[in-house]
DSSP file (Angstrom, degrees, kcal/mol; ACC not computed):
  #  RESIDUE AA STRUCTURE BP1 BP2  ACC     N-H-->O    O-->H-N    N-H-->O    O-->H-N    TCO  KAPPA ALPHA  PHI   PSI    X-CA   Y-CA   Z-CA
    1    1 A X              0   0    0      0, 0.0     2,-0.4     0, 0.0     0, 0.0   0.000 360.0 360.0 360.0 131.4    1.6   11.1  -16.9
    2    2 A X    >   -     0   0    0      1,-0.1     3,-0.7     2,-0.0     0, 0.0  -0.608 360.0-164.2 -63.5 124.3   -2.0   11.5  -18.0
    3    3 A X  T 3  S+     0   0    0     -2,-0.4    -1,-0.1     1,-0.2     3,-0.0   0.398  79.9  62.0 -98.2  19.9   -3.9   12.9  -15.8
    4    4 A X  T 3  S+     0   0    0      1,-0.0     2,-0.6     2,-0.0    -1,-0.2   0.489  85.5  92.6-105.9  15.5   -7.2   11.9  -17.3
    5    5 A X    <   -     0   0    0     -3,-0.7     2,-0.3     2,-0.0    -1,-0.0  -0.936  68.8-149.4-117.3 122.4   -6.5    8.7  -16.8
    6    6 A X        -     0   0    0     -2,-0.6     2,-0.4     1,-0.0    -3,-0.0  -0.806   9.3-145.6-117.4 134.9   -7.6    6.7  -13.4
    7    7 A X        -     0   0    0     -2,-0.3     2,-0.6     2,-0.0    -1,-0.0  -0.671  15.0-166.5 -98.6 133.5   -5.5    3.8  -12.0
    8    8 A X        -     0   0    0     -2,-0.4     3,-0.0     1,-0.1    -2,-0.0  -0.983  15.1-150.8-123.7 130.9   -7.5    1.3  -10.4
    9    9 A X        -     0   0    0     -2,-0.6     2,-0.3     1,-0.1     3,-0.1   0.180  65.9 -13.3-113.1  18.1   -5.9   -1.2   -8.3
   10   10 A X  S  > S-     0   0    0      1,-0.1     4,-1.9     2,-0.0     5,-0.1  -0.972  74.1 -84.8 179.0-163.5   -8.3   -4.5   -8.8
   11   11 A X  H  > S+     0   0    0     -2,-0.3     4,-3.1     2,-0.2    -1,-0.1   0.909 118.0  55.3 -61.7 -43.2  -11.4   -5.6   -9.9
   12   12 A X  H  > S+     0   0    0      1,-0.2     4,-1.7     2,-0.2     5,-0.2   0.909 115.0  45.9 -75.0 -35.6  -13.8   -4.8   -6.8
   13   13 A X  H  > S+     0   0    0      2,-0.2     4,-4.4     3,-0.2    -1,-0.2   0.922 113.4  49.3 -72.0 -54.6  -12.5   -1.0   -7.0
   14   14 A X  H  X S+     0   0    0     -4,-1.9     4,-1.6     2,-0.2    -2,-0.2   0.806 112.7  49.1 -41.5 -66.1  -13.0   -1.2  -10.8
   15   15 A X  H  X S+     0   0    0     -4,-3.1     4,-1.8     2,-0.2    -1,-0.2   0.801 111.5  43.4  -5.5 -80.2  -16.7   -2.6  -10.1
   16   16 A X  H  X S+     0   0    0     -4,-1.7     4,-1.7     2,-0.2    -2,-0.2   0.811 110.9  62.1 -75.9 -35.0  -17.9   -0.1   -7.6
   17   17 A X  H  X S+     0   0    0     -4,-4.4     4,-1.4     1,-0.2    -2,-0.2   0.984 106.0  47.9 -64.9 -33.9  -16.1    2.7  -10.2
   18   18 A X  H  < S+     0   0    0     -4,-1.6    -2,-0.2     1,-0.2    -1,-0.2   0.882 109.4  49.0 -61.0 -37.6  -18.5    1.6  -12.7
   19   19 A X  H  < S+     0   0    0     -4,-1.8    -1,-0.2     1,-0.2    -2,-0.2   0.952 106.4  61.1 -42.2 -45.1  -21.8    1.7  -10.4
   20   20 A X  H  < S+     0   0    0     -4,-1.7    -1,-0.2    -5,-0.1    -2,-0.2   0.824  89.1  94.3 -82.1 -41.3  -20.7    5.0   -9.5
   21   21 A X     <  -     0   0    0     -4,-1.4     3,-0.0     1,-0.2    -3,-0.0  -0.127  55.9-153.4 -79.4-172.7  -20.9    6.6  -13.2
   22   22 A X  S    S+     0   0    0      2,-0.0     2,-0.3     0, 0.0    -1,-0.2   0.609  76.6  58.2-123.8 -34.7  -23.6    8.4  -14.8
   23   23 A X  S    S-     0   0    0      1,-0.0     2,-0.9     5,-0.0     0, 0.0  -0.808  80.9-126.4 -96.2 149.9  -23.1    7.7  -18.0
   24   24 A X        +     0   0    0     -2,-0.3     2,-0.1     4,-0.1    -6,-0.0  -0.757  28.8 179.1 -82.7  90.7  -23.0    4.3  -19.6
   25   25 A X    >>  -     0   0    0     -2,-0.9     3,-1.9     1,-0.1     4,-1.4  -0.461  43.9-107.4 -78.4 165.9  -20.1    3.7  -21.5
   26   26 A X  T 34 S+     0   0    0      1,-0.3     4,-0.5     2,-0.2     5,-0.2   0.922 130.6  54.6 -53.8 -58.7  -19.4    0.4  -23.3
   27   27 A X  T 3> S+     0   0    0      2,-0.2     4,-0.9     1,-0.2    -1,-0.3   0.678 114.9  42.8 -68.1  -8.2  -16.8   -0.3  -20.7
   28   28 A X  H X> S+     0   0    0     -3,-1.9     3,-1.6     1,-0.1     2,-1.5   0.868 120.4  46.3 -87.0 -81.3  -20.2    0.4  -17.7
   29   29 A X  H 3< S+     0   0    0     -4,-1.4     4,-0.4     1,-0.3    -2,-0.2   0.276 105.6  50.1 -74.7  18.4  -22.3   -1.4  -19.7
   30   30 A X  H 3> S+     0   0    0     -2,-1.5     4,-1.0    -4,-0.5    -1,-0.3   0.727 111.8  53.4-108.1 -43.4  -20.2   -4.4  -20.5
   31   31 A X  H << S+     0   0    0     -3,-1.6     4,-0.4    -4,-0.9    -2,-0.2   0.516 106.5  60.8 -89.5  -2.1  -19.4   -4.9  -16.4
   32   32 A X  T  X S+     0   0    0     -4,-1.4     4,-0.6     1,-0.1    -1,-0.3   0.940 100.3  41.0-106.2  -6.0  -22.8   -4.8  -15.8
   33   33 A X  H  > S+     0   0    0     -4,-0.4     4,-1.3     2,-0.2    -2,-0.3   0.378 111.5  59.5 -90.5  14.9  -24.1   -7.3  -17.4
   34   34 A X  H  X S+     0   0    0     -4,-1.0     4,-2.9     2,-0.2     5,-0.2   0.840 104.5  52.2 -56.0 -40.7  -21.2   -9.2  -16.3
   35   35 A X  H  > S+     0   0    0     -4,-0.4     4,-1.7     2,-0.2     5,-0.4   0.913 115.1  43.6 -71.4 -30.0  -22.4   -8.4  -12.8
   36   36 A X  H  X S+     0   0    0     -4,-0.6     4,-1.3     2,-0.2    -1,-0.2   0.915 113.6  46.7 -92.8 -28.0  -26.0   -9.8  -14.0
   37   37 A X  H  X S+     0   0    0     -4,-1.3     4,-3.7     2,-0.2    -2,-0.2   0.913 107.6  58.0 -54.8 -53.1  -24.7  -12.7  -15.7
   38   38 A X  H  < S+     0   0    0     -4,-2.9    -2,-0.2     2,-0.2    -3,-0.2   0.739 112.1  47.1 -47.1 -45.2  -22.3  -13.4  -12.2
   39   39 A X  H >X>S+     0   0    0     -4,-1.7     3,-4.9    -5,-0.2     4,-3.7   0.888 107.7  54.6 -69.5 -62.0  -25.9  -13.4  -10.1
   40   40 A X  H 3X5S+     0   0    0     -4,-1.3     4,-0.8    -5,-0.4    -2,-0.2   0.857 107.9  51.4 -44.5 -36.5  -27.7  -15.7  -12.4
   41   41 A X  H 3X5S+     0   0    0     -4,-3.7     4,-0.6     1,-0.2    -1,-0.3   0.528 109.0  42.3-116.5  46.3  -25.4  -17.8  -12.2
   42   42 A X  H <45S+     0   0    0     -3,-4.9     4,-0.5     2,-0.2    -2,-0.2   0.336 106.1  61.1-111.0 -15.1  -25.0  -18.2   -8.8
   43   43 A X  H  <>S+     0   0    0     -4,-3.7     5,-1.5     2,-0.2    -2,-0.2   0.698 106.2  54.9 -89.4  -6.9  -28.5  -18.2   -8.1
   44   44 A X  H ><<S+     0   0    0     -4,-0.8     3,-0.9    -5,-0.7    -2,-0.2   0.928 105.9  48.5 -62.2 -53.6  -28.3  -21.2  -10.3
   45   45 A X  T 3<5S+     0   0    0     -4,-0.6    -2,-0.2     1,-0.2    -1,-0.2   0.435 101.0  60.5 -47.1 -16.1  -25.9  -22.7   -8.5
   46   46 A X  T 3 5S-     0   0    0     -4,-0.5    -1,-0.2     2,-0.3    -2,-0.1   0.364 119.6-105.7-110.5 -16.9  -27.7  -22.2   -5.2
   47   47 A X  T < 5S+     0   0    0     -3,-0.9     2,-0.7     1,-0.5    -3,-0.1   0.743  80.1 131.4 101.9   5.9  -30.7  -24.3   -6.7
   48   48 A X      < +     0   0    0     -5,-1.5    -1,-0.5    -6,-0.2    -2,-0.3  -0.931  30.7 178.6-107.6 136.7  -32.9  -21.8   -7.3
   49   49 A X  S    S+     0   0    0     -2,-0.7     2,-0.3     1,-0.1    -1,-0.2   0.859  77.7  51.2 -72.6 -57.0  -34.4  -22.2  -11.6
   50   50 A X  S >> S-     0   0    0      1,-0.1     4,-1.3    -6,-0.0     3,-0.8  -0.768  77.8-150.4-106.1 120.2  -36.7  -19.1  -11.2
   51   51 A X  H 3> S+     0   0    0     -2,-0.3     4,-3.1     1,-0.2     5,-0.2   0.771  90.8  57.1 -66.9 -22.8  -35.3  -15.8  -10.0
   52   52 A X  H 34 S+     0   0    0      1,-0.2    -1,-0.2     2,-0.2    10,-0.1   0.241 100.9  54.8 -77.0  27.3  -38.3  -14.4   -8.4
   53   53 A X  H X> S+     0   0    0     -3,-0.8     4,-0.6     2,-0.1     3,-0.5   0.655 111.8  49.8-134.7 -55.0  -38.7  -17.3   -6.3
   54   54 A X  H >X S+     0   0    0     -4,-1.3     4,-0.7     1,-0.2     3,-0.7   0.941 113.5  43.3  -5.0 -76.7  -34.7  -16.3   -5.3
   55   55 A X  H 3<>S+     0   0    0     -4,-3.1     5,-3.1     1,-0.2    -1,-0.2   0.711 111.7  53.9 -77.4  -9.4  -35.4  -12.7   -4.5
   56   56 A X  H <45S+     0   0    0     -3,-0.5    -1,-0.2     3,-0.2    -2,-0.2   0.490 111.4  46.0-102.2   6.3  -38.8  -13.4   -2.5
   57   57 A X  H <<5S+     0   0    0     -3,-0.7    -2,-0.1    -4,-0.6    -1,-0.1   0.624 115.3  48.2 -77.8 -21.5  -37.0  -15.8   -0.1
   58   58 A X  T  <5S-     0   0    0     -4,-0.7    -2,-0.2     2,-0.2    -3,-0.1   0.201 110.5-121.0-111.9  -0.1  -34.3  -13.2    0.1
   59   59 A X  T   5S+     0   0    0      1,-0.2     2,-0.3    26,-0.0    -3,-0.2   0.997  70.7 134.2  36.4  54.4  -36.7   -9.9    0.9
   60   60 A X  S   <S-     0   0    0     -5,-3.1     2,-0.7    -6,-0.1    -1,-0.2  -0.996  75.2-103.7-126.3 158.5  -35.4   -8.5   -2.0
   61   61 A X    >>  -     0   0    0     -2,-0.3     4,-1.6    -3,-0.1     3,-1.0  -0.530  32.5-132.8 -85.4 111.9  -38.2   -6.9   -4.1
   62   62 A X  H 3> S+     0   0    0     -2,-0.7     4,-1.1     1,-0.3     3,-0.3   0.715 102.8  44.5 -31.9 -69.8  -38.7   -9.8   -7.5
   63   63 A X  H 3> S+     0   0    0      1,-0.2     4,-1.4     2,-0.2    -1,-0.3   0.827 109.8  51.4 -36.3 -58.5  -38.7   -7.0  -10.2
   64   64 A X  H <> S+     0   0    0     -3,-1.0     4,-1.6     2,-0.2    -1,-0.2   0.862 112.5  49.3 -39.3 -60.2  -36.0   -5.2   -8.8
   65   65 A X  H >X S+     0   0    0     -4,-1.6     3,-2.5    -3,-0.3     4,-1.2   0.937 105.8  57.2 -21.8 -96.0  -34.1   -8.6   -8.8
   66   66 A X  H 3< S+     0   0    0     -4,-1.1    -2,-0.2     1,-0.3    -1,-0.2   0.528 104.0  47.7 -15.7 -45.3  -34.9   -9.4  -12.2
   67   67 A X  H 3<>S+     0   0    0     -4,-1.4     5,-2.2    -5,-0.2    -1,-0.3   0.734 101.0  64.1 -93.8  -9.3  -33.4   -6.3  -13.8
   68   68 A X  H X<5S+     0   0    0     -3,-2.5     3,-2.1    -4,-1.6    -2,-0.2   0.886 110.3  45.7 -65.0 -43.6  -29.9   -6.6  -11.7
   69   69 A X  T 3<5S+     0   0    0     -4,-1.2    -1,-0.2     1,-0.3    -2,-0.2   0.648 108.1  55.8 -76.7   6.3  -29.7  -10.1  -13.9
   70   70 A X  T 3 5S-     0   0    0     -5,-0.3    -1,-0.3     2,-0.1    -2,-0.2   0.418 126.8-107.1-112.5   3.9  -30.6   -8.3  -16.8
   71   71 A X  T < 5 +     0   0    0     -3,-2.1    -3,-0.2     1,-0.2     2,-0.2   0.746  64.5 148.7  73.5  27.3  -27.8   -6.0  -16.2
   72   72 A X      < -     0   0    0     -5,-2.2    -1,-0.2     1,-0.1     2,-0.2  -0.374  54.0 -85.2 -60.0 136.9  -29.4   -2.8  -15.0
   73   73 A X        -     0   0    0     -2,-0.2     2,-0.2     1,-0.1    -1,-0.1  -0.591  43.5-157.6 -73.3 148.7  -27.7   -0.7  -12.7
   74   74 A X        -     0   0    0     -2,-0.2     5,-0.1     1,-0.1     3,-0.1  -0.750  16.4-115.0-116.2 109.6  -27.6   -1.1   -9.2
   75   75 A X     >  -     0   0    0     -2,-0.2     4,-1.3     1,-0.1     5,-0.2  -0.458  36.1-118.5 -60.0 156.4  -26.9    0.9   -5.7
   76   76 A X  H  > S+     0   0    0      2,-0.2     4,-2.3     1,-0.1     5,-0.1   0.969 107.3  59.4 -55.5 -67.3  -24.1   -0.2   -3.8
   77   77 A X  H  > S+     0   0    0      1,-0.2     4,-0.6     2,-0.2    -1,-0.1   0.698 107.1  42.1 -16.2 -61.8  -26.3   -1.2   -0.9
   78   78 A X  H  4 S+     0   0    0      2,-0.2    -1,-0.2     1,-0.2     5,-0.2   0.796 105.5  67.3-103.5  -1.8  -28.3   -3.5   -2.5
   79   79 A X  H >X S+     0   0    0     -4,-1.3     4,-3.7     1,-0.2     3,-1.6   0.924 108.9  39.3  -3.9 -79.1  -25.2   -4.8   -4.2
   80   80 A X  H 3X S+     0   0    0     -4,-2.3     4,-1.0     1,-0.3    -1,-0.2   0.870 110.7  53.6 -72.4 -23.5  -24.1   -5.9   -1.0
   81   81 A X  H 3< S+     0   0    0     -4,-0.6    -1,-0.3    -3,-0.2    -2,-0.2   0.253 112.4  49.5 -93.2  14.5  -27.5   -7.2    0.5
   82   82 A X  H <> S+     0   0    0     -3,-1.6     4,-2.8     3,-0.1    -2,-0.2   0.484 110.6  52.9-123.3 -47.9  -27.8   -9.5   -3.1
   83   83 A X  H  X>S+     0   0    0     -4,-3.7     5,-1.6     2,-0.2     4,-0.8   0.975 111.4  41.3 -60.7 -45.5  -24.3  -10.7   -2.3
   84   84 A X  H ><5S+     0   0    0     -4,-1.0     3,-1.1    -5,-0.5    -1,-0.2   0.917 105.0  62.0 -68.1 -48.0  -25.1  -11.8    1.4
   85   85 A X  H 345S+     0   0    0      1,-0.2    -1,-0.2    -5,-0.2    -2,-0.2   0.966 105.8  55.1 -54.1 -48.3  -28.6  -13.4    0.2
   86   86 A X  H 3<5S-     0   0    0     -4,-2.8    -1,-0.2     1,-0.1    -2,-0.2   0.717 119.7-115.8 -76.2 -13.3  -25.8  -15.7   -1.9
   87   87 A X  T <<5S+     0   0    0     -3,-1.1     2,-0.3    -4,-0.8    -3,-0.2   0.525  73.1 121.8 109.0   4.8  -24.0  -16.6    1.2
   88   88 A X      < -     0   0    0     -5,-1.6    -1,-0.3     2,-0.0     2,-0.2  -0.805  65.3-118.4-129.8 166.9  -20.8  -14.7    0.2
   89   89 A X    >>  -     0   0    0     -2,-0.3     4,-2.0     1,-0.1     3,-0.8  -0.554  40.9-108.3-107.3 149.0  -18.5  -12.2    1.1
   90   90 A X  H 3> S+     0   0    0      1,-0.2     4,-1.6    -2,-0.2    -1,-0.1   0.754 120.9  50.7 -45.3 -27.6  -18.0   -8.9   -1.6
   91   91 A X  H 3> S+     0   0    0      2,-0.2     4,-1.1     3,-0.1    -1,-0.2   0.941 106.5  46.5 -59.1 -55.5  -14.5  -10.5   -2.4
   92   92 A X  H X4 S+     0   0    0     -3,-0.8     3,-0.6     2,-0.2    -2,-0.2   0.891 112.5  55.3 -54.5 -46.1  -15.5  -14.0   -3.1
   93   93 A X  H >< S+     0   0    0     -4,-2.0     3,-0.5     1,-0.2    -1,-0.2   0.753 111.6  39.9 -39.8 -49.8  -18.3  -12.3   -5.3
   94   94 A X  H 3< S+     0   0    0     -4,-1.6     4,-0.3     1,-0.3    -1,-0.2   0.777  91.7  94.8 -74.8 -24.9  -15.6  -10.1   -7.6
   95   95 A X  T << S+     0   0    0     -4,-1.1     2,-0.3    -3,-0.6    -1,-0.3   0.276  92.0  32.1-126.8 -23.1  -13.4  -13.5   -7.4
   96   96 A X  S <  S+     0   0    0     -3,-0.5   -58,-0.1     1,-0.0     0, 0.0  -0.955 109.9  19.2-171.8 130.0  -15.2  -14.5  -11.2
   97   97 A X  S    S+     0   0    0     -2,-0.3   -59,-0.1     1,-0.1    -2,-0.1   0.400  90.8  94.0 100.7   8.8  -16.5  -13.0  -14.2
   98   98 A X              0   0    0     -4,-0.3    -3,-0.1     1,-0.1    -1,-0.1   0.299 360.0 360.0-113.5  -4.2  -14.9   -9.7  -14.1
   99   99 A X              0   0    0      0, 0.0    -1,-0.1     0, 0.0    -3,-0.0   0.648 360.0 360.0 -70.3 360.0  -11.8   -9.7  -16.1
């Protein structure tokens, strides 16, 4: 067994391991702009065209917003308050766009 090698046992674990690093590797930087592609378009779906119009409805700060769909890294924390402004639970969230 390799031991340099880390088993991850789904997608949401997988996720949160990529927030977590410090460096961006393709495989960081690929799942996050999944993860910013995966808001935009659920804040499409939800009816909102313009994301700052989204994130000031949601008292999350517009810029800040804006660079989570652009595939910036993220806290955990506001991870999970971006998920709740979409009405869904951190499961439902990983459920698409992550393979």
């Amino acid at each position: 067994m390799n031991s340099n090698k880390l088993v991850v046992s789904n997608k949401y674990e997988a996720l949160l391991l990529c927030t977590m690093a410090t460096k961006h590797d393709k495989y960081t930087q690929q799942q996050l702009h999944n993860l910013g592609e995966r808001l935009r378009s659920l804040r499409k779906q939800k009816g909102y065209k313009n994301y700052e119009k989204f994130a000031y409805e949601h008292d999350i700060p517009r810029a800040q917003y804006g660079r989570y769909e652009n595939g910036e890294d993220l806290r955990f924390s506001s991870l999970v308050k971006v998920v709740s402004a979409m009405g869904m639970t951190m499961e439902e969230f990983f459920a698409e766009g992550f393979e």
